[in-house]
C-alpha positions as MATLAB code, in Angstrom:
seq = 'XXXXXXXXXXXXXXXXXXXXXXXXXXXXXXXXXXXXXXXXXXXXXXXXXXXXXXXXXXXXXXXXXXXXXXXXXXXXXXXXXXXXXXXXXXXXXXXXXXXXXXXXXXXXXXXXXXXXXXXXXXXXXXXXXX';
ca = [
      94.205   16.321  -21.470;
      94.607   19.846  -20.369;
      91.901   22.458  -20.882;
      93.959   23.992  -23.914;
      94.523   20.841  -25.531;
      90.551   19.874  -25.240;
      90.070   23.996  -26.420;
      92.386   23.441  -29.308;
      90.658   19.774  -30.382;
      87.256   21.282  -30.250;
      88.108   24.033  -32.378;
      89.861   21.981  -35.176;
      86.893   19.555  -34.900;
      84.705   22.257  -35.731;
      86.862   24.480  -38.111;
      86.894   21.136  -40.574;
      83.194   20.619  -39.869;
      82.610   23.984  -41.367;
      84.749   23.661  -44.334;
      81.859   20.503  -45.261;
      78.574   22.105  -43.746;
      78.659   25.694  -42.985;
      78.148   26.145  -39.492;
      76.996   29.458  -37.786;
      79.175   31.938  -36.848;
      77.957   32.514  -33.696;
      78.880   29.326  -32.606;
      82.182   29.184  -34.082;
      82.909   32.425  -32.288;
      81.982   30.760  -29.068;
      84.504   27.978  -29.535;
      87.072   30.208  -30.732;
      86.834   32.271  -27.595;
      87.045   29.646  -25.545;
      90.087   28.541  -27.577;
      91.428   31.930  -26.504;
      90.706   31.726  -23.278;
      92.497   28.773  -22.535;
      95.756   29.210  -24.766;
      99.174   30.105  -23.698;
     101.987   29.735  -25.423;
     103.456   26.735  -22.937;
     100.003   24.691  -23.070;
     100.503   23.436  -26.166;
     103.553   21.107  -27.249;
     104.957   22.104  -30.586;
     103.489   19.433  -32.587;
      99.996   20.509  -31.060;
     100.568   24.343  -31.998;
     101.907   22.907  -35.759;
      98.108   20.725  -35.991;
      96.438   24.451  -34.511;
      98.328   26.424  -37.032;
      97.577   24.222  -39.965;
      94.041   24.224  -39.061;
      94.096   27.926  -39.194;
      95.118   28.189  -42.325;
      92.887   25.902  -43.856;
      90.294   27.807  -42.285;
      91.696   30.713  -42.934;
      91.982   30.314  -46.715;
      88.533   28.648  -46.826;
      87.154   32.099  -45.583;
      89.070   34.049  -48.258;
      87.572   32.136  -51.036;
      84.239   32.219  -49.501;
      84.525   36.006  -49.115;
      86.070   36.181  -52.631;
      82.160   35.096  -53.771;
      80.484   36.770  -51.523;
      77.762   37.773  -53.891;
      77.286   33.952  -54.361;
      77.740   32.703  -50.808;
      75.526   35.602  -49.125;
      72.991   36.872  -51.776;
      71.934   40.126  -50.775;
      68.165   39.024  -52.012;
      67.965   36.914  -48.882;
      67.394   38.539  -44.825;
      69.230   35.081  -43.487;
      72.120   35.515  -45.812;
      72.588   39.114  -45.226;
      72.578   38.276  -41.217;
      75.134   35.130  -41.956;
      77.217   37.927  -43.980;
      76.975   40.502  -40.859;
      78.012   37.395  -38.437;
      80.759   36.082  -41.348;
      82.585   39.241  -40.475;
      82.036   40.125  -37.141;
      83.608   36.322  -36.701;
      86.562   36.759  -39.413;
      87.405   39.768  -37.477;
      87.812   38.686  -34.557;
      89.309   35.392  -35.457;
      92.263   37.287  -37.395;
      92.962   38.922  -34.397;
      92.715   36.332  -31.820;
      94.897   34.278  -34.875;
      97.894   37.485  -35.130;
      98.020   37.322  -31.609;
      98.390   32.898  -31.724;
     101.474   33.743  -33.446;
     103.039   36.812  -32.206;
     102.596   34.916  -28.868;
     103.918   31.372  -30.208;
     106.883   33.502  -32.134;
     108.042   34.917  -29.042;
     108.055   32.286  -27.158;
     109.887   30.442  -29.581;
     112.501   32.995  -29.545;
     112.879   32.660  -25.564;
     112.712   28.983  -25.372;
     115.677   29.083  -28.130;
     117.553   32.220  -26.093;
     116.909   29.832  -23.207;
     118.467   26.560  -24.355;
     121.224   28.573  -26.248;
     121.885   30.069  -22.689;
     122.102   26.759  -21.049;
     124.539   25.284  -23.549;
     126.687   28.186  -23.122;
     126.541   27.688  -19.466;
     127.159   24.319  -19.927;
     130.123   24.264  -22.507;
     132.079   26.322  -20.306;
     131.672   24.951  -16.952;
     132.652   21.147  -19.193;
     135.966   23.397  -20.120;
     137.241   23.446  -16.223;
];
């Protein structure tokens, strides 16, 4: 396994971990980073990005509805819940980001891997005409 793919397992390990027992930010941010540190769009195969992006949605949506009752899942009554809050969205920030640019990177690549093999069958079909 490469250093992306063990990147990419770790992180869906603990995204679905979270989703049962909330985990702390902090260390979610750590394995997300490392995550980003590692990715590129050629170090995953296609069915590995599909498993990544699935797993960020889940997550993704998961975080929504927590933040939808916020007032339930970090009661303001509470210093631990306020500092989970304040870590909550320093993470969710920087995930979304790190998560735009997963795509925008894994969209363009697309696009040149299909310009590419487009190419190659034109190259092909009319060198098979001679």
């Amino acid at each position: 396994m490469t250093e992306a793919q063990c990147s990419m397992c770790r992180w869906i390990a603990y995204s679905k971990r979270h989703l049962q027992y909330n985990l702390s930010y902090k260390l979610l941010l750590i394995i997300t980073e490392q995550l980003e540190k590692t990715w590129r769009p050629t170090s995953l195969t296609r069915d590995e990005a599909d498993m990544l992006t699935q797993a960020f949605t889940l997550f993704s949506n998961y975080n929504f509805k927590r933040l939808a009752k916020i007032r339930e899942c970090f009661p303001t009554n509470n210093q631990s819940s306020i500092e989970r809050l304040e870590q909550f969205l320093t993470y969710e920030r920087l995930f979304l980001s790190f998560k735009m640019n997963f795509f925008l990177l894994l969209k363009n690549h697309c696009k040149i891997v299909q310009h590419g093999s487009i190419s190659i069958l034109l190259s092909i079909s009319k060198y098979s005409s001679i």
